[in-house]
gemmi code that builds the backbone of each chain (N, CA, C; Angstrom):
import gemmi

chains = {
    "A": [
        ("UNK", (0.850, -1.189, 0.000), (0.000, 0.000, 0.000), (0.887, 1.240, 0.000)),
        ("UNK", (0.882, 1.943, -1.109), (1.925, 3.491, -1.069), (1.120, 4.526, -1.003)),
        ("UNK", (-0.060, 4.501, -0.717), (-1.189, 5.337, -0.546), (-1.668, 6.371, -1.800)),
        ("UNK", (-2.477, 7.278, -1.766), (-2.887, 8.069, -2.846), (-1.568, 8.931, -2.826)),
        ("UNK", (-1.495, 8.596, -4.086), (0.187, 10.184, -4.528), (-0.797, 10.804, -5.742)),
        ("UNK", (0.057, 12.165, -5.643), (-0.461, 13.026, -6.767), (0.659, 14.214, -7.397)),
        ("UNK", (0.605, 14.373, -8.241), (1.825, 14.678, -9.336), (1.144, 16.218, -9.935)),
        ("UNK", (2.037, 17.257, -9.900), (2.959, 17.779, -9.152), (2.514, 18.123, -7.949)),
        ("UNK", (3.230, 18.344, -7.022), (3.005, 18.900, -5.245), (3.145, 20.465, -5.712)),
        ("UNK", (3.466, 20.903, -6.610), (3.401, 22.294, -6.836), (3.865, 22.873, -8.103)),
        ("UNK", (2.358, 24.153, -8.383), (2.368, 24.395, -9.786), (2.524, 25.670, -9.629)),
        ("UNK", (3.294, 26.385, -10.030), (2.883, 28.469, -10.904), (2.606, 28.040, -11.851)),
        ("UNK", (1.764, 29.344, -12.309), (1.330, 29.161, -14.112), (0.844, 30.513, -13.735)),
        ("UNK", (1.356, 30.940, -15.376), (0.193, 32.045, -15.787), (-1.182, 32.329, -15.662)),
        ("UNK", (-1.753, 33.066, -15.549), (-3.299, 32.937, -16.036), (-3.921, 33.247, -16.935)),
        ("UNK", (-4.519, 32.518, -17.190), (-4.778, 31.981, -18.934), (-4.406, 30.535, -19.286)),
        ("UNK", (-3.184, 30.434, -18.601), (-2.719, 28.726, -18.931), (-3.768, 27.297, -18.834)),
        ("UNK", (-3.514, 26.725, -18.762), (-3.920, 25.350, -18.610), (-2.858, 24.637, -17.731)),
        ("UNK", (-3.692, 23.942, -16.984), (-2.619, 23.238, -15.899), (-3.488, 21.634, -15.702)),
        ("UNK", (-2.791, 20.697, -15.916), (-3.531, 19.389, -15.259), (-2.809, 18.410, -13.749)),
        ("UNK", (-3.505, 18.133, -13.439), (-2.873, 17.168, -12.373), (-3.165, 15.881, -12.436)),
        ("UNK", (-2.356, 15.060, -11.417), (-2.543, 13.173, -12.049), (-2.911, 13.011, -10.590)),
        ("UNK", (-3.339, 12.028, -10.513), (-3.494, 11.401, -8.706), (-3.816, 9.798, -9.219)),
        ("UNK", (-2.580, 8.935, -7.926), (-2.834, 7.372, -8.511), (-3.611, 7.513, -7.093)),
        ("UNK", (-4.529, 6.599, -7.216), (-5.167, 6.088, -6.132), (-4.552, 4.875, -5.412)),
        ("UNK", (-4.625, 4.453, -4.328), (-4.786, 3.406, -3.598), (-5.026, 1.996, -4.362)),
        ("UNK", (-4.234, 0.827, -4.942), (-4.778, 0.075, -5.970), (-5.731, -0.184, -6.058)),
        ("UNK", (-6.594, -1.012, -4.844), (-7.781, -1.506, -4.945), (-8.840, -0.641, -4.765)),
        ("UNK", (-8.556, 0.835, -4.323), (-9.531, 1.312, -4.284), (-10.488, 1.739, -5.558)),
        ("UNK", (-11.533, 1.484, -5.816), (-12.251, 1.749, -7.174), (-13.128, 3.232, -6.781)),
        ("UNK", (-13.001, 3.934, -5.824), (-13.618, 5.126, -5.757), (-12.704, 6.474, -5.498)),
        ("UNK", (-12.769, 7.155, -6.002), (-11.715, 8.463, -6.197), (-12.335, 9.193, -6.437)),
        ("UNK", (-11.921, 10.595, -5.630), (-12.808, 11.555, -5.206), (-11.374, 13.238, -5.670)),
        ("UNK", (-11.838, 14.470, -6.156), (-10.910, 15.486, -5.679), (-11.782, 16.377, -4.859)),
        ("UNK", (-10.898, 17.173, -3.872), (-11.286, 18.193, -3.120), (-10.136, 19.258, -3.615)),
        ("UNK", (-10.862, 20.733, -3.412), (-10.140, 21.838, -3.380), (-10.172, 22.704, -1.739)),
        ("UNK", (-9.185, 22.971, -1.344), (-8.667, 23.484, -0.128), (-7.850, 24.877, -0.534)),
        ("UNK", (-8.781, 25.874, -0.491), (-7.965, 27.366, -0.136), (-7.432, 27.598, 1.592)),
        ("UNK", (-6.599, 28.563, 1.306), (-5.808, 28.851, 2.740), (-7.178, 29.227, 3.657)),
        ("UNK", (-7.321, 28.792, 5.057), (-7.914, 28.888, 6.175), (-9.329, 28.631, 6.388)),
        ("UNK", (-9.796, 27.713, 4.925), (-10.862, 26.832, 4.604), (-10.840, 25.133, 4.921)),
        ("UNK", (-11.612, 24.491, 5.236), (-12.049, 23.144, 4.952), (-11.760, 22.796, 3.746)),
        ("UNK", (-11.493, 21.611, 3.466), (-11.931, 21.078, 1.695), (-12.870, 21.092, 1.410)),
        ("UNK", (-12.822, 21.505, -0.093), (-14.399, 21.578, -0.537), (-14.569, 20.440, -1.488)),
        ("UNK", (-15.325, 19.711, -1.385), (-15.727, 18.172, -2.327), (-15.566, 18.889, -4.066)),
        ("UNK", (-15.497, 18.613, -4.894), (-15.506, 18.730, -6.833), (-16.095, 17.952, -7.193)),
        ("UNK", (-15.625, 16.612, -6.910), (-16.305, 15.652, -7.580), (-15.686, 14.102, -7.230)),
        ("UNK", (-16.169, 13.202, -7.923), (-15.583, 11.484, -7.145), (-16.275, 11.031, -8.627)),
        ("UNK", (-15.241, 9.701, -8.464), (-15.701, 8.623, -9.517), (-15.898, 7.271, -9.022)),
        ("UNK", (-16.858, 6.425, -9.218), (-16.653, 4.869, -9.050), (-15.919, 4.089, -10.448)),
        ("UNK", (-14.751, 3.302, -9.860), (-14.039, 2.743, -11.507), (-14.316, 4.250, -12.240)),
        ("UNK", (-14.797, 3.818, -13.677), (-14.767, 5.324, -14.491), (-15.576, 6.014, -15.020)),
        ("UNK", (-16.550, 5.488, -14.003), (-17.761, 6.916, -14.446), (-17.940, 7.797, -13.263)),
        ("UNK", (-17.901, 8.972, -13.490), (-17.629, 10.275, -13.174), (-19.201, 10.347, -12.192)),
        ("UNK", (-20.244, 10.228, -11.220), (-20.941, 10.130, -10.525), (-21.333, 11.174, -9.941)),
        ("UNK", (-20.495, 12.097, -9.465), (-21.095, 13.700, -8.804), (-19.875, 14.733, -9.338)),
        ("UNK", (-20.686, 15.695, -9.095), (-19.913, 16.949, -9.701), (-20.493, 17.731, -8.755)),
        ("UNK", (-19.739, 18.921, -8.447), (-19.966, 20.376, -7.682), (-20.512, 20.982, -8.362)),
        ("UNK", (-20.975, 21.704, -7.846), (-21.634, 23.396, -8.649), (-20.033, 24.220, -8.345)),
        ("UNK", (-19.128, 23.640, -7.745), (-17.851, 24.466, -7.927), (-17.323, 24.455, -9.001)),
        ("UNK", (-17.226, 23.106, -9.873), (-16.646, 22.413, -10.897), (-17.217, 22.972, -12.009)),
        ("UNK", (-16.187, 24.235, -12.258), (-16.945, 24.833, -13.261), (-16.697, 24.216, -14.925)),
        ("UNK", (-17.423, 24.812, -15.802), (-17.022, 24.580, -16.953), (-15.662, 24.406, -17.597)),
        ("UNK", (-14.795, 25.551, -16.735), (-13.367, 25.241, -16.945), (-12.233, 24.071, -16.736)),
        ("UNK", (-13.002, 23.617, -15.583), (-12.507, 22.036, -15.263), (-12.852, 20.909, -15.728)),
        ("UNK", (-12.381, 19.935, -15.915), (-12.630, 18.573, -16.280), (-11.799, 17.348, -15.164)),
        ("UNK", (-12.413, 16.432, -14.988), (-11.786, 15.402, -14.437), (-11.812, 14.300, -15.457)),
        ("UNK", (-10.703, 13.229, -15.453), (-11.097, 12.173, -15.702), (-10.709, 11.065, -15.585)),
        ("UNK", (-11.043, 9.896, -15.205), (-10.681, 8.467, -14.899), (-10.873, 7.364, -15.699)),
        ("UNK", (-9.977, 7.712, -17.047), (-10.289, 6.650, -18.183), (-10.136, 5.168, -18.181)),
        ("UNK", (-9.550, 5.094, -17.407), (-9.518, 3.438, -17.374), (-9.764, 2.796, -15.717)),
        ("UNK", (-10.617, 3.575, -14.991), (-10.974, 3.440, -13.549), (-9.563, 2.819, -12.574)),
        ("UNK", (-8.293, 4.050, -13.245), (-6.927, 3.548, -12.374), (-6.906, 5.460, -12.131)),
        ("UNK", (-5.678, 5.737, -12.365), (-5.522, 7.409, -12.239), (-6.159, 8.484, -12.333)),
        ("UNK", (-6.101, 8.919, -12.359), (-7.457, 10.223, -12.804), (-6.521, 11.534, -13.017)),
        ("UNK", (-7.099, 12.350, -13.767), (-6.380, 13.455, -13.848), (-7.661, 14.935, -13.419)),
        ("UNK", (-7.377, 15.692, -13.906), (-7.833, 17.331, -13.021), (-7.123, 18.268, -13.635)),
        ("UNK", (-7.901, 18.826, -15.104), (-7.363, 19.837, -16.151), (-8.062, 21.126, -15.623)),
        ("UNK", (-7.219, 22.038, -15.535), (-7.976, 23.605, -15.239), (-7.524, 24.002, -16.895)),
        ("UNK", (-8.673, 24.825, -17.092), (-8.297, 25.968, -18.368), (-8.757, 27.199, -18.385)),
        ("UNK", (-7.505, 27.944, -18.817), (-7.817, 29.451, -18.269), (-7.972, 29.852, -17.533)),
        ("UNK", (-6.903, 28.989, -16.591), (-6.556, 29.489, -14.796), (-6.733, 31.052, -14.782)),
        ("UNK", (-7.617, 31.127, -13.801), (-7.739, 32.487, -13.023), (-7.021, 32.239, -11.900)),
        ("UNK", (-7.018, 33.307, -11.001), (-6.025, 33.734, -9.886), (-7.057, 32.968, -8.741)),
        ("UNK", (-8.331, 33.461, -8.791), (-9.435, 32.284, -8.139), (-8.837, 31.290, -8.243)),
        ("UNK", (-8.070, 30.394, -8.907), (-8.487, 28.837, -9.053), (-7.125, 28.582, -7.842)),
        ("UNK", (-6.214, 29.459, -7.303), (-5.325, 29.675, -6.448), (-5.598, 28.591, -5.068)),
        ("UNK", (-5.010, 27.312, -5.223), (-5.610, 26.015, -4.346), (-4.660, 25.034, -4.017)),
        ("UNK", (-5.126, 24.579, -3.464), (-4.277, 23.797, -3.521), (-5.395, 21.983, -3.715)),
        ("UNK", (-4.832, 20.968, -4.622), (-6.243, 20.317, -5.129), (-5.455, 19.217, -4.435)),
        ("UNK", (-6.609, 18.687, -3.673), (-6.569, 17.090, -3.012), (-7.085, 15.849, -3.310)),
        ("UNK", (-6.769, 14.956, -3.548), (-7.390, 13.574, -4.268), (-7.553, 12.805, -3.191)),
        ("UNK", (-8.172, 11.831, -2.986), (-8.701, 10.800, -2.189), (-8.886, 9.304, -2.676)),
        ("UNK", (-8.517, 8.615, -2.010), (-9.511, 7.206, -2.254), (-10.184, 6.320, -1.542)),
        ("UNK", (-10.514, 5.535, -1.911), (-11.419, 4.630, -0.614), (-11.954, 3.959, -1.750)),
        ("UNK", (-12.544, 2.545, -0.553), (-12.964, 0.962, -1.533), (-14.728, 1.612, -2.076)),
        ("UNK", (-14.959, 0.814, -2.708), (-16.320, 1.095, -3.243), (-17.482, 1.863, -2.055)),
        ("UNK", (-17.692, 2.484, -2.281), (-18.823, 2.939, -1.609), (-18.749, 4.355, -0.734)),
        ("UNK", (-17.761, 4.207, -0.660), (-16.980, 5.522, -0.289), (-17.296, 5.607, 1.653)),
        ("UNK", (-17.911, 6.637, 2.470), (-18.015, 6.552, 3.632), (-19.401, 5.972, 3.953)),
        ("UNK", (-20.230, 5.265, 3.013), (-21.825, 5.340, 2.933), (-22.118, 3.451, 3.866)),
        ("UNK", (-20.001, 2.886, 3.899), (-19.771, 1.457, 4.128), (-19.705, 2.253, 5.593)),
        ("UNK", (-19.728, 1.626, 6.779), (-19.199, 2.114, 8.166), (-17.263, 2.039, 7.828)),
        ("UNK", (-17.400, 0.664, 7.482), (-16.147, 0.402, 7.836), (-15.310, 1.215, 6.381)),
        ("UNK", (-15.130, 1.487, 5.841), (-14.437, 2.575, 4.476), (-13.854, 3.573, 5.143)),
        ("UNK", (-12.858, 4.000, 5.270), (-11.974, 5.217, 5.219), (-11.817, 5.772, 3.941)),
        ("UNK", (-11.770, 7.370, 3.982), (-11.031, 7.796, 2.683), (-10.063, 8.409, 2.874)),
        ("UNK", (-8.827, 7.824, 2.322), (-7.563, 8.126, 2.298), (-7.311, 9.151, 1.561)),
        ("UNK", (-6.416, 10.580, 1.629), (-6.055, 11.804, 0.573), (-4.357, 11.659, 0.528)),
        ("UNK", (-4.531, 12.289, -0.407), (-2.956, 12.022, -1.056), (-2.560, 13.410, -0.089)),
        ("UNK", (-1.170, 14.032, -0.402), (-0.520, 15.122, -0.272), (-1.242, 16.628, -0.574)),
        ("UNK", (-1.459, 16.223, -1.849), (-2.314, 17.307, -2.782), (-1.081, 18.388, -3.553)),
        ("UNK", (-2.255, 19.079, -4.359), (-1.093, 19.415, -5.358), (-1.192, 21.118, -5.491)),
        ("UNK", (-0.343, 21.946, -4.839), (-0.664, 23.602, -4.856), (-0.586, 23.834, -6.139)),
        ("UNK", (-1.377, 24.728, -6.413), (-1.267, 25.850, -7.715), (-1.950, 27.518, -7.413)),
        ("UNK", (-0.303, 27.395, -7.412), (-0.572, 29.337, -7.380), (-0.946, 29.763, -8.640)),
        ("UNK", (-1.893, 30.688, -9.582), (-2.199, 31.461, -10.650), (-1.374, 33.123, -10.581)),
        ("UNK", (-0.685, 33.304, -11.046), (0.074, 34.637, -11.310), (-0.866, 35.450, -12.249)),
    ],
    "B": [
        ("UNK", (-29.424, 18.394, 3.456), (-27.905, 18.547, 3.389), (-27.064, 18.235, 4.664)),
        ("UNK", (-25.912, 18.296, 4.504), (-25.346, 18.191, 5.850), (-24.162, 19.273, 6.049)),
        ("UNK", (-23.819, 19.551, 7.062), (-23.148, 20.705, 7.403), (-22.293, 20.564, 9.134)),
        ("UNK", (-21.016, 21.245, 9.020), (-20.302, 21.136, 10.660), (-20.016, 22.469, 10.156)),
        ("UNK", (-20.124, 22.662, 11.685), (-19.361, 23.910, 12.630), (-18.267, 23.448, 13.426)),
        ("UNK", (-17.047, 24.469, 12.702), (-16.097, 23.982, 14.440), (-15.960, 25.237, 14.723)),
        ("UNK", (-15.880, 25.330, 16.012), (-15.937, 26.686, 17.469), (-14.597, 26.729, 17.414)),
        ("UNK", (-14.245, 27.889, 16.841), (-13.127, 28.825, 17.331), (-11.927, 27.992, 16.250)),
        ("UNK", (-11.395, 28.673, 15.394), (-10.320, 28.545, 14.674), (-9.120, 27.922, 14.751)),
        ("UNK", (-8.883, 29.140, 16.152), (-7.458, 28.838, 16.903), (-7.664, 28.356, 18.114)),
        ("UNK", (-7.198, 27.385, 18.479), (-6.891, 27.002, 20.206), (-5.516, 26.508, 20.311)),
        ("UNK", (-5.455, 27.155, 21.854), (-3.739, 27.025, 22.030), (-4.241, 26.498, 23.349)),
        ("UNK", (-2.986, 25.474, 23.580), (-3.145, 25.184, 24.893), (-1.916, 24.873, 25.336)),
        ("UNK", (-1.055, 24.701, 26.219), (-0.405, 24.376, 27.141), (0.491, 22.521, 27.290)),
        ("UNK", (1.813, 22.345, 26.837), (2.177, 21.252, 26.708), (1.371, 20.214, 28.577)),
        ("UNK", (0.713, 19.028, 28.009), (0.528, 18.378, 28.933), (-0.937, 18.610, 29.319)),
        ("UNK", (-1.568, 19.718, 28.807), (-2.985, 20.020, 29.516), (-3.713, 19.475, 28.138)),
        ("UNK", (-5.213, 19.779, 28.610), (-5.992, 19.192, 27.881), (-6.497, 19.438, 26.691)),
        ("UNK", (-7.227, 18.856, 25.558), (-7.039, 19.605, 24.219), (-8.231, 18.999, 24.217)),
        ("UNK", (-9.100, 20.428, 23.631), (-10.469, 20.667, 23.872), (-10.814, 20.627, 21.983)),
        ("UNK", (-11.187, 20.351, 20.605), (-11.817, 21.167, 19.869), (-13.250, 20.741, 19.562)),
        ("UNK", (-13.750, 21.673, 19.025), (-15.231, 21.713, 19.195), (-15.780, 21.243, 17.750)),
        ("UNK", (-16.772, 20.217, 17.583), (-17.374, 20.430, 16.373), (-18.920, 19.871, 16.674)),
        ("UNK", (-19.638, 20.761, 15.880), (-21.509, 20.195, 15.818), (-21.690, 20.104, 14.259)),
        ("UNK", (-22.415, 19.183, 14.579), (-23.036, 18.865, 12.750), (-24.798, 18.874, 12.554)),
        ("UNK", (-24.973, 18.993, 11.489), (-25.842, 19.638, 11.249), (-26.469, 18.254, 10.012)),
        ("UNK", (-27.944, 17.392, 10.382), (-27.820, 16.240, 9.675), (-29.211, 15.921, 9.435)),
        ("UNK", (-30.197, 15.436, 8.526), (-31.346, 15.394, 8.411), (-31.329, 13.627, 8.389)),
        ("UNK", (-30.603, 13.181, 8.619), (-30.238, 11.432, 8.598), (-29.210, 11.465, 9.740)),
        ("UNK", (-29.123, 9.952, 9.936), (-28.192, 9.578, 11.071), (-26.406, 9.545, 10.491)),
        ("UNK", (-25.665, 10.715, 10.954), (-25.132, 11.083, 10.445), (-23.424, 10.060, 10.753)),
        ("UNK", (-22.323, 10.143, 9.293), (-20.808, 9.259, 10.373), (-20.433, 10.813, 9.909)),
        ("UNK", (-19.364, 10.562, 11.055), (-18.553, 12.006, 11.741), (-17.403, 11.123, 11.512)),
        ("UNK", (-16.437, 12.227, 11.301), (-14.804, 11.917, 11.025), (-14.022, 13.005, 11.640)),
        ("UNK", (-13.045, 12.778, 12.107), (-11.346, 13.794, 12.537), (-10.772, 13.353, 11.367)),
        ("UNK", (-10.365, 14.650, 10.948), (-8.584, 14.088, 10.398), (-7.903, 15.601, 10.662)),
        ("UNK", (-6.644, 15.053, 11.324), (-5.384, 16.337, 10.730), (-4.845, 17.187, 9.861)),
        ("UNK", (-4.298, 17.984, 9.613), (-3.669, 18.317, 8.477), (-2.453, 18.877, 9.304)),
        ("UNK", (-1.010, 18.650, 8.880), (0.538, 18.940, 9.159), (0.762, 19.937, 7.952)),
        ("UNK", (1.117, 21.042, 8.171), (1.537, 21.885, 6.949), (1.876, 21.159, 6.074)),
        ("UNK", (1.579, 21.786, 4.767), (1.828, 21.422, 3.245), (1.940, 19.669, 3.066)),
        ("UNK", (0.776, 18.798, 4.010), (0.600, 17.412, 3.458), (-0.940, 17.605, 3.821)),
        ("UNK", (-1.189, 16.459, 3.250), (-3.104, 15.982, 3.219), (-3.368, 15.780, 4.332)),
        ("UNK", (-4.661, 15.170, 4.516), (-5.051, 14.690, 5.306), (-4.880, 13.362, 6.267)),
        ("UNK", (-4.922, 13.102, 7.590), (-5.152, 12.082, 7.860), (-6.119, 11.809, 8.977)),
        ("UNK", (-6.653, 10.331, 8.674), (-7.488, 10.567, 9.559), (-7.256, 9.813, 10.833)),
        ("UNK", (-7.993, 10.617, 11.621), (-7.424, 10.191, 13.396), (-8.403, 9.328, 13.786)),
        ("UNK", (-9.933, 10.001, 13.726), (-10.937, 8.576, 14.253), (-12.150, 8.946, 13.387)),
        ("UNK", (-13.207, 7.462, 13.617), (-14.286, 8.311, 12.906), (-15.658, 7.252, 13.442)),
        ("UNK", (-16.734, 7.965, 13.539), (-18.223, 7.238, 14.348), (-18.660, 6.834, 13.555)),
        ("UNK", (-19.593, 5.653, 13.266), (-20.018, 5.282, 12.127), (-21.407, 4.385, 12.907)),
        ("UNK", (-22.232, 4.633, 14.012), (-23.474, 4.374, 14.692), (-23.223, 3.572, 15.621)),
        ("UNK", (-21.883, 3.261, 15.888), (-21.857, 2.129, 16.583), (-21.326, 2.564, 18.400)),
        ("UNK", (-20.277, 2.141, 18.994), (-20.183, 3.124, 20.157), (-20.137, 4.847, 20.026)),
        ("UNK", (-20.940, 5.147, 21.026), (-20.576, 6.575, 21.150), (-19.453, 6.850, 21.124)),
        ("UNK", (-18.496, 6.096, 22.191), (-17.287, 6.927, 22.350), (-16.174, 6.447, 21.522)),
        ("UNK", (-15.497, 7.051, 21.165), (-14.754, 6.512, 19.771), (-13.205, 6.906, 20.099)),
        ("UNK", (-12.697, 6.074, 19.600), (-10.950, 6.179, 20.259), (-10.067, 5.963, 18.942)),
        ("UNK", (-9.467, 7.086, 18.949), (-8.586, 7.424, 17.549), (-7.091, 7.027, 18.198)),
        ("UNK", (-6.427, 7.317, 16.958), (-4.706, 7.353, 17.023), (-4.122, 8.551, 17.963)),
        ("UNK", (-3.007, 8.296, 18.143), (-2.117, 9.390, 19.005), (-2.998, 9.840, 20.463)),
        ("UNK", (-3.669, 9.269, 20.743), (-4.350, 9.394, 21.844), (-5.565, 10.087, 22.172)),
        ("UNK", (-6.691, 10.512, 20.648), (-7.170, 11.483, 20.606), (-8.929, 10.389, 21.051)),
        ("UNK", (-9.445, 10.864, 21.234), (-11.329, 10.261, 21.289), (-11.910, 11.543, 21.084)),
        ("UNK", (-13.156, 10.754, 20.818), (-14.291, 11.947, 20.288), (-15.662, 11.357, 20.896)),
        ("UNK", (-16.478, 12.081, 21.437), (-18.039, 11.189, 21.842), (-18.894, 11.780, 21.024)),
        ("UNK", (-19.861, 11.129, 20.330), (-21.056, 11.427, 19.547), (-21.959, 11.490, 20.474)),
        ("UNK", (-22.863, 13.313, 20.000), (-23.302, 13.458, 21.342), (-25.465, 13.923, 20.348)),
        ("UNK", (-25.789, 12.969, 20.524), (-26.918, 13.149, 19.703), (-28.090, 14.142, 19.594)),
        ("UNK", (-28.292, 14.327, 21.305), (-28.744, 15.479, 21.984), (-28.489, 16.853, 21.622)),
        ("UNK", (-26.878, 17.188, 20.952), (-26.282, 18.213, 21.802), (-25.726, 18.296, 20.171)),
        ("UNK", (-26.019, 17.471, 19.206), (-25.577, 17.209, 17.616), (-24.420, 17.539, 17.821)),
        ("UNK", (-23.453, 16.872, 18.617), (-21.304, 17.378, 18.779), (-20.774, 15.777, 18.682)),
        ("UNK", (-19.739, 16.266, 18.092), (-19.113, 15.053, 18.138), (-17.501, 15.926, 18.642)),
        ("UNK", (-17.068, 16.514, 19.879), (-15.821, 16.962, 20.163), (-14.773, 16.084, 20.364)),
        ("UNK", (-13.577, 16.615, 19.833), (-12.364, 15.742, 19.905), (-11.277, 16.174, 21.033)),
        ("UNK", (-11.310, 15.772, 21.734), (-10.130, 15.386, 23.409), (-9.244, 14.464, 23.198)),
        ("UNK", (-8.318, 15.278, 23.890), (-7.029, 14.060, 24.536), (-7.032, 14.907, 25.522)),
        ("UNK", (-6.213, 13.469, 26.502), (-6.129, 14.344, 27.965), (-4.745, 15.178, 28.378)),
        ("UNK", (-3.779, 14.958, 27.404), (-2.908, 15.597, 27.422), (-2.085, 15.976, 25.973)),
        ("UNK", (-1.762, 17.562, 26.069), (-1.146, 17.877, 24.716), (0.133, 17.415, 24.845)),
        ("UNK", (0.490, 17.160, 23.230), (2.190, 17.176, 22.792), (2.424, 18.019, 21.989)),
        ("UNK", (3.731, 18.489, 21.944), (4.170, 19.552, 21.256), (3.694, 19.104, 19.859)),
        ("UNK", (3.894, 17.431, 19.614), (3.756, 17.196, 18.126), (2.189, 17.169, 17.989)),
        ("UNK", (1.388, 17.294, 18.616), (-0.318, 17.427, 18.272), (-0.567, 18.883, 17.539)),
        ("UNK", (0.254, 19.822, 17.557), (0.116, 20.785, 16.716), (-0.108, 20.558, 15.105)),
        ("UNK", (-1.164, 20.943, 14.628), (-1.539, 20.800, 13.190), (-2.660, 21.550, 12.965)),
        ("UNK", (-3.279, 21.717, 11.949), (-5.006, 21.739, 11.927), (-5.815, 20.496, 11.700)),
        ("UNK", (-6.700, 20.889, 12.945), (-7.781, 19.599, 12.684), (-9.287, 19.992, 12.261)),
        ("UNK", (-9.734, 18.935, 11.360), (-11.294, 19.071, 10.473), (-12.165, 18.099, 11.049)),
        ("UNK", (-13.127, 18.358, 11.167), (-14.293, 17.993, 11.553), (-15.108, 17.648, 10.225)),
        ("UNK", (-15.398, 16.463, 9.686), (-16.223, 15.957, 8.632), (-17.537, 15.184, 9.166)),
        ("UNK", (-18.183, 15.179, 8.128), (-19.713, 14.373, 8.109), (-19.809, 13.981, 6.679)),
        ("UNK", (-20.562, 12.651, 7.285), (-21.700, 12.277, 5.562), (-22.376, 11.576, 5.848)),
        ("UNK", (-23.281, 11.417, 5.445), (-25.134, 11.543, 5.473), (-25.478, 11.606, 4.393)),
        ("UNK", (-27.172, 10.496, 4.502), (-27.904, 11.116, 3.719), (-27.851, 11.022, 2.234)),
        ("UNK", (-28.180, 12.100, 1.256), (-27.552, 11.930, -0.029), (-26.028, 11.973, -0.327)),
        ("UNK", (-25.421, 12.469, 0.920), (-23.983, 12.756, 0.573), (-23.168, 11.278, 1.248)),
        ("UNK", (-23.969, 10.445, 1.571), (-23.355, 8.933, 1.873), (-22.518, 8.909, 0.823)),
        ("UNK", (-21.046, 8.341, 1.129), (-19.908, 8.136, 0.629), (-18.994, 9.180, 0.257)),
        ("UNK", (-19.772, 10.517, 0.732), (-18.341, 11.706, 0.329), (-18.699, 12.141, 1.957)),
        ("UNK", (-17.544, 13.005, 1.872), (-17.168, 14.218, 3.288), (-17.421, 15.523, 2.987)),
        ("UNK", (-18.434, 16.341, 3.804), (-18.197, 17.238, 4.173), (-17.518, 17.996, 5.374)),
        ("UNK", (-16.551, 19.122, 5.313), (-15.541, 18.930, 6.039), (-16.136, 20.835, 6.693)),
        ("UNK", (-15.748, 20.796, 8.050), (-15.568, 22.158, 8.824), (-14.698, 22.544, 8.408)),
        ("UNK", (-14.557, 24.394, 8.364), (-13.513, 25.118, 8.312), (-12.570, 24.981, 8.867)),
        ("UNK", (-11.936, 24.144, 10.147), (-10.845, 23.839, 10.719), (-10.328, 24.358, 11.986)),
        ("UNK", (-9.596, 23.930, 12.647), (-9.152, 24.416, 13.777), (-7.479, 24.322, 13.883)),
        ("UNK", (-6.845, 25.265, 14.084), (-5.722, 25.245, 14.067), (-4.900, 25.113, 15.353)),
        ("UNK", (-4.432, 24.412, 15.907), (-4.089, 24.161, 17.350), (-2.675, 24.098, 17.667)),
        ("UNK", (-2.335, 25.447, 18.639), (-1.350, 25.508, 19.109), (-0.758, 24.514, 20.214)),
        ("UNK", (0.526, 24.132, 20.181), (0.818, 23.809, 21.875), (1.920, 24.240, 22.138)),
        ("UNK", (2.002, 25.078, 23.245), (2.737, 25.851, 23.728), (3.935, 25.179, 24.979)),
        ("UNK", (5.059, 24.734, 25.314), (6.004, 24.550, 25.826), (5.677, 24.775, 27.159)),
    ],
}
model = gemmi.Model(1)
for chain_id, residues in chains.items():
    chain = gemmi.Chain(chain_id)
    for i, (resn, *xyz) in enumerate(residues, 1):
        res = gemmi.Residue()
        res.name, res.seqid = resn, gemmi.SeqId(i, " ")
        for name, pos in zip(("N", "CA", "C"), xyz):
            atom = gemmi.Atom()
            atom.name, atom.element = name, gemmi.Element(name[0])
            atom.pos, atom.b_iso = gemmi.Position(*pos), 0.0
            res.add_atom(atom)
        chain.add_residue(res)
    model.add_chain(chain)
structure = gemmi.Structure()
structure.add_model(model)
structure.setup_entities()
């Protein structure tokens, strides 16, 4: 078990750019989730997948974002046309099917991945 | 929907004394409650979490929490601080339609002082 990692731990970019992130999950876990965490906030949920269909989305998750989990292993997390808003730092998660809805399920988060917008 | 409050941002307390933080949730179903930490610039982890079964619930590093149904709190105690218990800690829930994700409190950031 090497737990959820996620690639890069830290981004600058322009704004305007495009920036994506990777997150491996937990092997067996088939449910993967991202959260966004600004400075002196809680995480805020985006969205989760079971295997690779995409299941909830935020009303945060704007048009500019995309997630995706094409082969229900990694997932990635494309911003486009980073604004200075999107200034976060993004957290991935995993856990076995069902997510916390099992008693016994934990969801595990990776490191997470900062991105400052200039 | 579901929703937590945690009381007061910052708490500092005193190496060896007691570590108080506060959280109430807010649940239209029978709600699981979670702790986890956060250590500057890493994720989360989690310390303990209720899931209907005992009230009183006993996490890692020495921390418990009692689910308090009456009083909708689930607060997290230890009876004594360590310098290394300094981090921020979150208060989560899920319930309801949000069974299988977390909603998480704004956080508490906790000093311990020498």
């Amino acid at each position: 078990d090497t737990g959820v990692s996620q690639d890069p731990r830290h981004k600058i970019t322009k704004r305007g750019q495009n920036v994506t992130f990777r997150c491996d999950p937990i092997s067996e876990h088939n449910r993967l989730y991202w959260y966004r965490q600004t400075l002196g906030q809680g995480p805020e949920f985006l969205t989760y997948f079971q295997n690779e269909a995409q299941l909830e989305k935020s009303r945060l998750l704007s048009d500019r974002f995309s997630a995706e989990r094409p082969k229900g292993s990694f997932s990635t997390l494309e911003i486009q046309r980073t604004e200075q808003g999107d200034s976060a730092m993004y957290l991935c998660a995993s856990s076995p099917g069902g997510g916390t809805g099992v008693p016994g399920n934990t969801i595990y988060f990776g490191e997470g991945s900062w991105l400052t917008v200039v | 929907a579901q929703s937590v409050t945690q009381l007061g941002s910052h708490v500092s307390v005193s190496e060896g004394a007691l570590v108080l933080l506060r959280c109430n949730y807010s649940s239209s179903v029978p709600p699981y409650l979670f702790w986890y930490v956060q250590y500057p610039n890493q994720g989360l982890q989690l310390l303990l979490k209720y899931t209907s079964a005992a009230t009183l619930v006993k996490g890692i590093n020495g921390f418990e929490a009692e689910f308090k149904k009456s009083e909708t709190s689930f607060h997290l105690t230890k009876p004594s601080a360590h310098m290394s218990d300094a981090a921020e800690y979150f208060c989560a829930v899920s319930g309801g339609t949000s069974y299988g994700k977390l909603t998480f409190g704004q956080g508490t950031i906790l000093t311990v002082h020498p």
